[in-house]
C-alpha positions as a printed Julia matrix, in Angstrom:
142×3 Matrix{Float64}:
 -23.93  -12.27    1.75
 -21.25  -12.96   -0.84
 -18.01  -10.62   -0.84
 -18.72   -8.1    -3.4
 -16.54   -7.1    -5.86
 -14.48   -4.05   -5.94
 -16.94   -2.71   -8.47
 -19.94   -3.36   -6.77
 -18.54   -1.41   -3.58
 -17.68    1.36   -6.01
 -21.64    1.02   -7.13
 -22.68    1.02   -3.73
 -20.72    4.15   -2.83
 -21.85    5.94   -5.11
 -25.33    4.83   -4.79
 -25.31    6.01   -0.98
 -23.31    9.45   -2.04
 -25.89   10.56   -4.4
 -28.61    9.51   -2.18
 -27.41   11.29    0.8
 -27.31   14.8    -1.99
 -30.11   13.65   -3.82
 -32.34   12.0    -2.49
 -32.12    9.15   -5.04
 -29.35    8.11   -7.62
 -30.24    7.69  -11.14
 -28.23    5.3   -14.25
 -27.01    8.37  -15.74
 -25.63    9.92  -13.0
 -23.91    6.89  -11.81
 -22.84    6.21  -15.65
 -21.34   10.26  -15.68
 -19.43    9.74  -11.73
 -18.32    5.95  -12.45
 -17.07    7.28  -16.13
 -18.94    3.69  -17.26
 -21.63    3.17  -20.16
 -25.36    3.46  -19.23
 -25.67   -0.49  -19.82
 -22.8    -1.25  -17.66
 -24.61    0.61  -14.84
 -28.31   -1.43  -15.51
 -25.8    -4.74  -15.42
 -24.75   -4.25  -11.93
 -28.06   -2.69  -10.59
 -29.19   -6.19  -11.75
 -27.0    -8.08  -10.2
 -27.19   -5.83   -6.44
 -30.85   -6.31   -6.74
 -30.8    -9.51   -6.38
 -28.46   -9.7    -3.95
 -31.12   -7.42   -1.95
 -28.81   -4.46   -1.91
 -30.35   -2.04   -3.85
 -34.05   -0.88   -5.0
 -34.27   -0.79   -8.93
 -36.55   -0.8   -11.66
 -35.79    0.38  -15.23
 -36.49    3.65  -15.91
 -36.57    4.68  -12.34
 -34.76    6.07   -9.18
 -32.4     3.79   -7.77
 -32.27    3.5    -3.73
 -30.56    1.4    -1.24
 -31.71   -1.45    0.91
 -31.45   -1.62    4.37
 -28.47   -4.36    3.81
 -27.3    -1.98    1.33
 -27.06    1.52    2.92
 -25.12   -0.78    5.47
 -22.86   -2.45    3.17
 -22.21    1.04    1.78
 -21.86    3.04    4.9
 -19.04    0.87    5.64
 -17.42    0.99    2.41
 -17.57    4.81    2.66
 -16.21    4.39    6.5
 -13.03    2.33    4.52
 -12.49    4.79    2.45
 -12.53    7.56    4.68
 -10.12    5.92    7.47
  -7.81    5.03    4.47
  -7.81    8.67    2.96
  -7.48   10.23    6.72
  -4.83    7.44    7.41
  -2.97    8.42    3.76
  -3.0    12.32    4.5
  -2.68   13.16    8.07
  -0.51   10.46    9.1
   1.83    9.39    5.52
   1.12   12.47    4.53
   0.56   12.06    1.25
  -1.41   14.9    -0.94
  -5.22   15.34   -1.36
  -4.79   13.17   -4.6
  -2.62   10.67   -4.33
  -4.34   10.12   -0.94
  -7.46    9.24   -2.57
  -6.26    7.86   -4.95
  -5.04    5.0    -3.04
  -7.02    4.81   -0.16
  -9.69    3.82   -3.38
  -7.41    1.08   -4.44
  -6.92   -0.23   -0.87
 -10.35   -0.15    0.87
 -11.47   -3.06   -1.79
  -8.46   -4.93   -0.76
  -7.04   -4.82    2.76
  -9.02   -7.33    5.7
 -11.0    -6.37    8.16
  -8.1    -7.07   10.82
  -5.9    -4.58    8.62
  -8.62   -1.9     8.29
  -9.46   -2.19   12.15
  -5.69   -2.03   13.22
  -5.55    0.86   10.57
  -8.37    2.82   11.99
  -7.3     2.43   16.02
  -3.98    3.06   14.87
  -5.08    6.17   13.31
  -6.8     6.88   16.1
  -4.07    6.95   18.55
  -1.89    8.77   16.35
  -4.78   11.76   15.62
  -5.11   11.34   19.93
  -1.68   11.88   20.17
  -0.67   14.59   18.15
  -3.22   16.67   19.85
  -1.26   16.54   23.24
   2.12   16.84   21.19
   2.13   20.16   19.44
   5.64   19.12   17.45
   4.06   15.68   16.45
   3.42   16.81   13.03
   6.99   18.28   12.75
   8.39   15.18   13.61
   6.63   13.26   11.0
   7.4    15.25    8.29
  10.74   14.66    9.49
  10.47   10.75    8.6
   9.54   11.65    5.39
  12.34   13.96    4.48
């Protein structure tokens, strides 16, 4: 499959997000969370149905593919590792966490987001066994 763009991930996300709390995503909810027009939305369905990512027709529900619900769960997995990563380890707030961890999930390579997440991983490992960890990180950041 061809990289997607950083808008189709964002599609695909949210796709998979109202799925999981819906059952099903529909145009104008995707429209309302993206903060994009209706016909913006139809566009990209398009374009990840034929890549065989999602399941659309006009004027219905809107589900994932197999390949999709992948592609997604691993775009969500991305962004969760970044936004962990941002918060518990630069800590950065709740928004400015986000925030970037949004921006960087579409960017960073795999070898990045791997070394990222065991590095995270470590660290979370860590600071269980070392009460004053988190003491000594705010510390850096002073």
């Amino acid at each position: 499959m061809d990289k997607l763009s950083q808008s189709q991930e964002d599609y695909l996300e949210t796709i998979y997000l109202e799925s999981v709390k819906k059952g099903c995503a529909k145009v104008t909810d995707i429209a309302n969370i993206l903060n994009v027009k209706k016909a913006s939305v139809t566009g990209a369905l398009n374009n990840l149905g034929e890549k065989g990512l999602v399941n659309y027709s006009p004027y219905s529900s809107i589900t994932l593919t197999e390949e999709g619900e992948k592609a997604a769960k691993k775009i969500l997995l991305r962004h969760e590792v970044m936004t962990n990563f941002l918060k518990n380890i630069l800590l950065l707030n709740d928004t400015e966490a986000a925030e970037n961890a949004c921006r960087m999930e579409h960017v960073m390579s795999e070898e990045m987001f791997q070394r990222i997440h065991t590095f995270s991983h470590f660290v979370q490992e860590y600071a269980k066994s070392h009460k004053d960890f988190q003491e000594q990180i705010k510390f850096l950041y002073k």
